[in-house]
N, CA, C and O atoms as CSV, one atom per row, in Angstrom:
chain,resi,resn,atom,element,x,y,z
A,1,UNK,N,N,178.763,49.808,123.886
A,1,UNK,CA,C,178.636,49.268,122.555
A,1,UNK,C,C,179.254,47.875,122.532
A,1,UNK,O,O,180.157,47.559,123.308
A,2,UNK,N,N,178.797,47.142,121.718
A,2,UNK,CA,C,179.349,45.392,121.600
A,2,UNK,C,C,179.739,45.521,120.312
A,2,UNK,O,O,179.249,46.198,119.408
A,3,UNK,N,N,180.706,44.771,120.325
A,3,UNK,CA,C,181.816,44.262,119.114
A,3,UNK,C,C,180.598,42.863,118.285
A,3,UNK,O,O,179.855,42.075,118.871
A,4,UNK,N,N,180.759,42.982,117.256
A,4,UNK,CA,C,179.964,41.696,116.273
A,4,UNK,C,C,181.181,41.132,115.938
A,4,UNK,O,O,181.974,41.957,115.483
A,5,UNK,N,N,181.625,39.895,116.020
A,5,UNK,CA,C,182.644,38.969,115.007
A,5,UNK,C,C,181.628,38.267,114.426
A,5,UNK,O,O,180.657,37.658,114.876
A,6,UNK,N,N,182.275,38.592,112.762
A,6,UNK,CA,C,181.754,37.186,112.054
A,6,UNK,C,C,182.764,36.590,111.678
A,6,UNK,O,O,183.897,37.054,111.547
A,7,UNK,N,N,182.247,35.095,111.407
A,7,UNK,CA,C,183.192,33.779,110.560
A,7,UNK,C,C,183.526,34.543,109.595
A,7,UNK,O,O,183.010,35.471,108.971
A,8,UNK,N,N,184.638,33.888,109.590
A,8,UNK,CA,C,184.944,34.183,107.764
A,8,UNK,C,C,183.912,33.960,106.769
A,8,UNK,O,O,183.489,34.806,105.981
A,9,UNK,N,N,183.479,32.549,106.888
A,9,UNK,CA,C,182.327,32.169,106.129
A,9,UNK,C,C,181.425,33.193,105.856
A,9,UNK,O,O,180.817,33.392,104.804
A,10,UNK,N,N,181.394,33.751,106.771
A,10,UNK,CA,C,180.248,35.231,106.380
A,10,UNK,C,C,180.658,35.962,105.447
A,10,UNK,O,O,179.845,36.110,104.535
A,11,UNK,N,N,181.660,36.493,105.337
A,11,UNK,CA,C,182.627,37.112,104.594
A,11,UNK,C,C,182.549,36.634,103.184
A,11,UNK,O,O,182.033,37.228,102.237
A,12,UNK,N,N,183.391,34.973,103.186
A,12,UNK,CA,C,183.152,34.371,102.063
A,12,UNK,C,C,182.317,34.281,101.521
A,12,UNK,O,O,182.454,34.291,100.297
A,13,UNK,N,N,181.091,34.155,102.041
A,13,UNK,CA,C,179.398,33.915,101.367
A,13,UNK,C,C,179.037,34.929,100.704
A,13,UNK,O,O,178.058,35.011,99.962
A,14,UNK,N,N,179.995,35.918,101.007
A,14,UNK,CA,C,179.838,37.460,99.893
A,14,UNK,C,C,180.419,36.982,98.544
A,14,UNK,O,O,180.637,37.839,97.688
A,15,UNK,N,N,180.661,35.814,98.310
A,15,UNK,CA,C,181.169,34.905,97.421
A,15,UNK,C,C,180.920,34.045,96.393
A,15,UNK,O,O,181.236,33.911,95.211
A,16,UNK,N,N,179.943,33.254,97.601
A,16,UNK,CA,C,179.562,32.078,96.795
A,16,UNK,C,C,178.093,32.668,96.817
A,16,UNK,O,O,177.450,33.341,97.624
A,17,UNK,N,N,177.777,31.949,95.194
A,17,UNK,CA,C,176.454,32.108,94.672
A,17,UNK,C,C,175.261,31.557,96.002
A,17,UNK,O,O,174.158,32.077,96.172
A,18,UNK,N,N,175.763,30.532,96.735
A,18,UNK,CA,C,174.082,29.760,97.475
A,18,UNK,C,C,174.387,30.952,98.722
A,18,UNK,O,O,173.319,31.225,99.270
A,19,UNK,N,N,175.208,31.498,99.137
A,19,UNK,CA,C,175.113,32.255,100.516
A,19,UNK,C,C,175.166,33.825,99.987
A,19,UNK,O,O,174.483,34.531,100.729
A,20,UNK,N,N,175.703,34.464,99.059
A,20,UNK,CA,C,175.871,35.902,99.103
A,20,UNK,C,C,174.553,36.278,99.144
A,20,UNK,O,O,174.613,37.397,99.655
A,21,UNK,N,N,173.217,36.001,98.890
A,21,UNK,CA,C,172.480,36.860,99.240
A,21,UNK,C,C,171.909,37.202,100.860
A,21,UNK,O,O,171.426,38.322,101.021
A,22,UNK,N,N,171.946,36.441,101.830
A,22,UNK,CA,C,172.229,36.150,102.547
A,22,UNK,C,C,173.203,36.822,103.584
A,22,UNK,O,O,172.858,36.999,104.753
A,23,UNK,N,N,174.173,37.110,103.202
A,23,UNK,CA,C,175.985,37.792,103.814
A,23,UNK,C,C,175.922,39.015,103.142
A,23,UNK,O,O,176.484,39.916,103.765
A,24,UNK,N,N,175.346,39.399,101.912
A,24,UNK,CA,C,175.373,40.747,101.727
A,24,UNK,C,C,173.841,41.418,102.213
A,24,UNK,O,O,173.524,42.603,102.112
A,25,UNK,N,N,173.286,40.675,102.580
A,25,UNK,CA,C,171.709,41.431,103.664
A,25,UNK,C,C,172.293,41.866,105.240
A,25,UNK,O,O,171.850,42.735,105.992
A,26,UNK,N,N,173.320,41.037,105.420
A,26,UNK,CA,C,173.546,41.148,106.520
A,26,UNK,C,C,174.659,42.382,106.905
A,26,UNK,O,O,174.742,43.041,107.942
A,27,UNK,N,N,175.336,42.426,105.880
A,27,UNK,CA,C,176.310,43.271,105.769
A,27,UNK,C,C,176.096,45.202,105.575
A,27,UNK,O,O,176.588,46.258,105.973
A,28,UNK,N,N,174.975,44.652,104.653
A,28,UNK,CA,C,173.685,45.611,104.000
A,28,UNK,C,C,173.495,46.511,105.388
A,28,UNK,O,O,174.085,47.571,105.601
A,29,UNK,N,N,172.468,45.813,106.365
A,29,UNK,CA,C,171.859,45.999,107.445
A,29,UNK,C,C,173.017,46.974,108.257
A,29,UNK,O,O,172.855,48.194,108.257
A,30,UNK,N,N,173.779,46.575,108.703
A,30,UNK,CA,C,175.038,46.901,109.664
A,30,UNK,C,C,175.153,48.313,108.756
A,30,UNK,O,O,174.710,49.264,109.401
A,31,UNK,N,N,175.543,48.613,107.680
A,31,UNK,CA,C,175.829,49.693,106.792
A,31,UNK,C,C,174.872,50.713,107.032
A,31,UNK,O,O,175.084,51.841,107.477
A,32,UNK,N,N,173.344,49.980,106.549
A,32,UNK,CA,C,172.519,51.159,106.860
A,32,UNK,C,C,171.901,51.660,107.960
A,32,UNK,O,O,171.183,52.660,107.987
A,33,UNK,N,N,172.256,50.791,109.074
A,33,UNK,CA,C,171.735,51.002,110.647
A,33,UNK,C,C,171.006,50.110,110.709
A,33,UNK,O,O,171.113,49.428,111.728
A,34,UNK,N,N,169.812,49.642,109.553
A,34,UNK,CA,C,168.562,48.939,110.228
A,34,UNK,C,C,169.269,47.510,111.008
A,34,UNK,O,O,168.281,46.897,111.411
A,35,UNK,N,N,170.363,46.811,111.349
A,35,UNK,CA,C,170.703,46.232,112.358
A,35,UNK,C,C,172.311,47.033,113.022
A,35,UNK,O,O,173.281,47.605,112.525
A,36,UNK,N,N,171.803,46.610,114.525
A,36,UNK,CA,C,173.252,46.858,115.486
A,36,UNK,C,C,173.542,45.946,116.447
A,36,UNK,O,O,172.940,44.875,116.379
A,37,UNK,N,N,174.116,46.070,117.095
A,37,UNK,CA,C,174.866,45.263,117.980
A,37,UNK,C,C,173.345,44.266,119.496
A,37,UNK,O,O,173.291,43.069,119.780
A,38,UNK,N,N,172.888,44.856,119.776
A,38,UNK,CA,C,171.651,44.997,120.277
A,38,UNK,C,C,170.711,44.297,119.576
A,38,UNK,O,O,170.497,43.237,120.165
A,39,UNK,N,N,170.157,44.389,118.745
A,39,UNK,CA,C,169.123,43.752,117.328
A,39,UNK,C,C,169.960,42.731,116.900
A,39,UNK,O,O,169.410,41.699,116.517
A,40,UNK,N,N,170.905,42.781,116.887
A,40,UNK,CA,C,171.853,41.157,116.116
A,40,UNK,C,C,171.705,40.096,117.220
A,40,UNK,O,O,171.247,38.975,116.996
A,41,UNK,N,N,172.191,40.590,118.626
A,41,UNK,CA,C,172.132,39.632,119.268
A,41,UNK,C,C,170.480,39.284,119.729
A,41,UNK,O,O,170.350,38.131,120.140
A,42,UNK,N,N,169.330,40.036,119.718
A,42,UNK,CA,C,168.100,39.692,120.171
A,42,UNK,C,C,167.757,38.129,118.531
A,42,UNK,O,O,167.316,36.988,118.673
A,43,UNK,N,N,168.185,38.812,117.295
A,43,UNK,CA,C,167.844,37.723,116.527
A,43,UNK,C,C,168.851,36.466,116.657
A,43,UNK,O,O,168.451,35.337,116.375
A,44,UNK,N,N,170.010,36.674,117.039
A,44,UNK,CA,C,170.669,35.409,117.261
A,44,UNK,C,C,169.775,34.190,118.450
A,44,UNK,O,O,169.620,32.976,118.584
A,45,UNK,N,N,169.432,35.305,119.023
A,45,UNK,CA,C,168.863,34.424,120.329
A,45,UNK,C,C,167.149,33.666,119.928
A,45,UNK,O,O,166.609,32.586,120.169
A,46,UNK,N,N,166.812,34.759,119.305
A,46,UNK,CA,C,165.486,34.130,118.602
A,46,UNK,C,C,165.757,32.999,117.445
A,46,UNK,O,O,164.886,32.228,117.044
A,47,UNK,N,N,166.892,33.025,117.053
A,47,UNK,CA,C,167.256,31.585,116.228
A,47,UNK,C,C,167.771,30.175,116.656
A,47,UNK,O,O,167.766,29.009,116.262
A,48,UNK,N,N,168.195,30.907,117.631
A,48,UNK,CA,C,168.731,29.837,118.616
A,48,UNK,C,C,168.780,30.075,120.053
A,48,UNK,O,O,169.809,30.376,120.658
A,49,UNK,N,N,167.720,29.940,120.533
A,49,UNK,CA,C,167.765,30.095,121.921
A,49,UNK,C,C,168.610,29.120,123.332
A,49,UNK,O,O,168.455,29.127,124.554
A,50,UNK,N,N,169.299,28.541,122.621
A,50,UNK,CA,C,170.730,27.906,123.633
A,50,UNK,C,C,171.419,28.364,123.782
A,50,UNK,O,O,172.152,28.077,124.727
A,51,UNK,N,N,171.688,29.439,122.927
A,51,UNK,CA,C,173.152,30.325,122.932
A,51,UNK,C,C,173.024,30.879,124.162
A,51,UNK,O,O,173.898,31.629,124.597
């Protein structure tokens, strides 16, 4: 199993009006299964494929 760290910012964006929808989809996901550790990193890489 792999560990996820998020920024704080992620956290915070559960916050602010322009990011919480956003940080709570993501948060959402992790809660209900439809993302894991595996699926997070395949879309990180599809967003940014330098990483």
């Amino acid at each position: 199993m792999k560990n996820i760290y998020t920024d704080t910012s992620v956290i915070g964006g559960c916050f602010d009006n322009k990011f919480k929808g956003h940080s709570l989809l993501l948060f959402e996901a992790f809660k209900t299964g439809r993302l894991n550790a595996k699926r997070f990193e395949e879309k990180l890489l599809q967003a940014n494929p330098v990483m």
